[in-house]
NUDRENSE-255643 format. One record per residue: residue in three letters; z, y negated, x negated of N, C-alpha, C in turn. Coordinates in steps of 0.001 Angstrom, whole numbers, plus 500000, padded with zeros to 6 digits. Atoms other than C-alpha are relative to their C-alpha. Example, Ala and Ser with C-alpha at 12.3 -4.5 7.8 and 13.67 -1.06 7.14 Angstrom:
2
   rest     n_zz     n_yy     n_xx    ca_zz    ca_yy    ca_xx     c_zz     c_yy     c_xx
    ALA   500000   501190   499110   507800   504500   487700   500000   498800   499100
    SER   499940   501190   500820   507140   501060   486330   500730   498910   500770
END
This chain:
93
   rest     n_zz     n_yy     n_xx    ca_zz    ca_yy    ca_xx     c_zz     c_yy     c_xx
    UNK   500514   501329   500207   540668   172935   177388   498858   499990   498992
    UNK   500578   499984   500862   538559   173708   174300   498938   500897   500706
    UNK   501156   499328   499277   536414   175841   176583   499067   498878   500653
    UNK   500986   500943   498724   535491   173205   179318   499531   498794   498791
    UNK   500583   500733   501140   534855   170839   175780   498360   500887   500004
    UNK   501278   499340   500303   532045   173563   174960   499251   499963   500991
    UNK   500704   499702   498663   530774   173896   178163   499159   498601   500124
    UNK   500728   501221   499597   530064   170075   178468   499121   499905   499090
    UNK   501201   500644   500994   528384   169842   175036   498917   501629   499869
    UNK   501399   499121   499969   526453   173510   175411   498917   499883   501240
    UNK   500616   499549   498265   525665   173287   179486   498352   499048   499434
    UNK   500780   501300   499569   523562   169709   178836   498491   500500   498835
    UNK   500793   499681   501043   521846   170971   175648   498831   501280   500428
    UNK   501005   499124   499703   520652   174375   177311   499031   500226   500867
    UNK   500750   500499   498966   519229   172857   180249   498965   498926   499703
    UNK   500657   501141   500796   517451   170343   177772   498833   500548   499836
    UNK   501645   499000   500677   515647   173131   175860   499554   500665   501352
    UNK   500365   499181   499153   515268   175625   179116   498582   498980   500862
    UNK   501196   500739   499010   513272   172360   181032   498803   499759   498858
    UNK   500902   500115   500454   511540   171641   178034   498803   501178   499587
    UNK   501328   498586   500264   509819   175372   177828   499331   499905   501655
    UNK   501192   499521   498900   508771   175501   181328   499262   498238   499810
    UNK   500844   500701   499938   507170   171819   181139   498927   499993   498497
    UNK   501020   499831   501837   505536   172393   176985   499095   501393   500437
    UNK   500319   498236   500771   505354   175931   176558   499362   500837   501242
    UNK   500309   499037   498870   504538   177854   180123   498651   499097   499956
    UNK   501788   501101   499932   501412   175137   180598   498985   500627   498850
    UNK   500462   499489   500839   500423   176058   177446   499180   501382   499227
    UNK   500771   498961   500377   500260   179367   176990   499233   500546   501281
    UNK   500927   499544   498623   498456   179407   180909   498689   499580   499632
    UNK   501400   500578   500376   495622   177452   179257   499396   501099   499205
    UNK   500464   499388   500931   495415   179383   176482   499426   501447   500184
    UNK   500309   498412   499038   495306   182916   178639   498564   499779   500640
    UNK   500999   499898   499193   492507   181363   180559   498437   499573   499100
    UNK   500795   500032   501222   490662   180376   177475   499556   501438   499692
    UNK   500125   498543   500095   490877   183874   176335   498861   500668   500757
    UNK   500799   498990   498740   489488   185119   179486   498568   499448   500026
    UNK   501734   500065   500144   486460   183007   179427   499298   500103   498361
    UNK   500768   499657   501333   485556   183730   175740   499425   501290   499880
    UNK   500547   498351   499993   485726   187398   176524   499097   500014   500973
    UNK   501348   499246   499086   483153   187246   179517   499201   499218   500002
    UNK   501171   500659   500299   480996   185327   177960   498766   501046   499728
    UNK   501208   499420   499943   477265   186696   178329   499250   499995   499662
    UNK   501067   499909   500608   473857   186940   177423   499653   498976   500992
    UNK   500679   500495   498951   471978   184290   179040   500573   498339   500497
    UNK   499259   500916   499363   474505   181797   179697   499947   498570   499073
    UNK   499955   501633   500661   474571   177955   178751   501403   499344   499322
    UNK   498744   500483   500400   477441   177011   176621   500016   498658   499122
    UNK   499641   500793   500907   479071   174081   174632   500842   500179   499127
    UNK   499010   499815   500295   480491   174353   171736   500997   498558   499823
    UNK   499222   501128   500154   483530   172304   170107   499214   498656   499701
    UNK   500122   500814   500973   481443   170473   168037   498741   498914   500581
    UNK   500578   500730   499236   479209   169266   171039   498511   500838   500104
    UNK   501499   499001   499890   476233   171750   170687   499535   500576   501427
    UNK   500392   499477   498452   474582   172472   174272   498725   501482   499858
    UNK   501019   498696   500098   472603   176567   174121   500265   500672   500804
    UNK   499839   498949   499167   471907   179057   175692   500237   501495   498962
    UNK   498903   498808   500494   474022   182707   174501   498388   501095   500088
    UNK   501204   498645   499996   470508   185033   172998   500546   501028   499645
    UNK   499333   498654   500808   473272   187410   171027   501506   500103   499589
    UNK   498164   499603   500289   477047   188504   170733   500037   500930   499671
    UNK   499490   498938   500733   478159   190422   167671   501534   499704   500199
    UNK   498665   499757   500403   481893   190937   167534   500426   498741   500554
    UNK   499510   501239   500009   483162   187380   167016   498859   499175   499452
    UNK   500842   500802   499808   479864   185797   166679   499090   499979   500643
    UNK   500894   500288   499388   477563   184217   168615   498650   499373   499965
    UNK   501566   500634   500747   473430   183393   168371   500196   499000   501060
    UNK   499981   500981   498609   473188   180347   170525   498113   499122   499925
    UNK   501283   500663   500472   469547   178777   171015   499899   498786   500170
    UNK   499476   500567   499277   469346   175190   171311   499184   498671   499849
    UNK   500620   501613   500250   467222   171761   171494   498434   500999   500309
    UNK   501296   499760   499789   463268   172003   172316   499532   501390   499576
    UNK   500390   499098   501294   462416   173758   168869   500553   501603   500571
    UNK   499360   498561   499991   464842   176999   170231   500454   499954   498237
    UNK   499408   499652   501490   466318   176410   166645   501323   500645   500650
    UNK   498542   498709   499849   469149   179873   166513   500915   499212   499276
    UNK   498795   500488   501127   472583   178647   165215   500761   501339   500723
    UNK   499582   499221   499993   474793   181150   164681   501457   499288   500007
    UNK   498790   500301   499826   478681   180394   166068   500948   500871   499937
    UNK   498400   498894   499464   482271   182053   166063   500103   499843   501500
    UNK   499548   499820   498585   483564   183087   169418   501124   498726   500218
    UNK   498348   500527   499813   486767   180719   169042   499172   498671   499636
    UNK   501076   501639   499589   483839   177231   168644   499779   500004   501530
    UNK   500319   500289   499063   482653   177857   172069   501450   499353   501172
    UNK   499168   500576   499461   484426   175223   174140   499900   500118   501407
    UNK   499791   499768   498346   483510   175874   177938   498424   500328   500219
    UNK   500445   500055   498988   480859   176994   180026   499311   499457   500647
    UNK   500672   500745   499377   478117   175208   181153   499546   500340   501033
    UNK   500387   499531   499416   476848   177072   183389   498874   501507   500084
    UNK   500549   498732   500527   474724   180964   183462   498579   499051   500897
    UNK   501313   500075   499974   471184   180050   183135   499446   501115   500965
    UNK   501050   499552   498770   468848   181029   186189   498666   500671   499120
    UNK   501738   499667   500775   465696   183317   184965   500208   500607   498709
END
């Protein structure tokens, strides 16, 4: 009797947390994998945005930073890899 007690108050609880990792946590870290993936094949050439709303094009990648060129002028700003927010598209030419 003290079994089928546990059972009712562990079953409801582990099926609580178990749904709440695949709807939080699996989403989550699929974004975050695919993030990853486009930070690493990011290129020379290519048109990015960062977080902070900056629209350039990618003239240089050291390590974990990036030269980005950007407005008329070609004024260089220099970014971390982990600012660039997506992808605008790889510049033609």
């Amino acid at each position: 009797m003290a079994v089928a007690a546990l059972v009712q108050l562990v079953l409801p609880m582990a099926l609580i947390l178990g749904l709440m990792y695949v709807m939080l946590i699996l989403p989550q870290k699929k974004k975050e994998k695919k993030t990853q993936q486009m930070l690493n094949s990011l290129q020379v050439g290519w048109a990015v945005t960062t977080i902070g709303g900056i629209v350039g094009k990618i003239i240089n990648i050291k390590d974990d930073e990036i030269y980005i060129e950007s407005g008329v002028d070609k004024n260089k700003i220099l970014v971390k890899r982990w600012a660039i927010k997506d992808v605008v598209k790889p510049v033609e030419g």
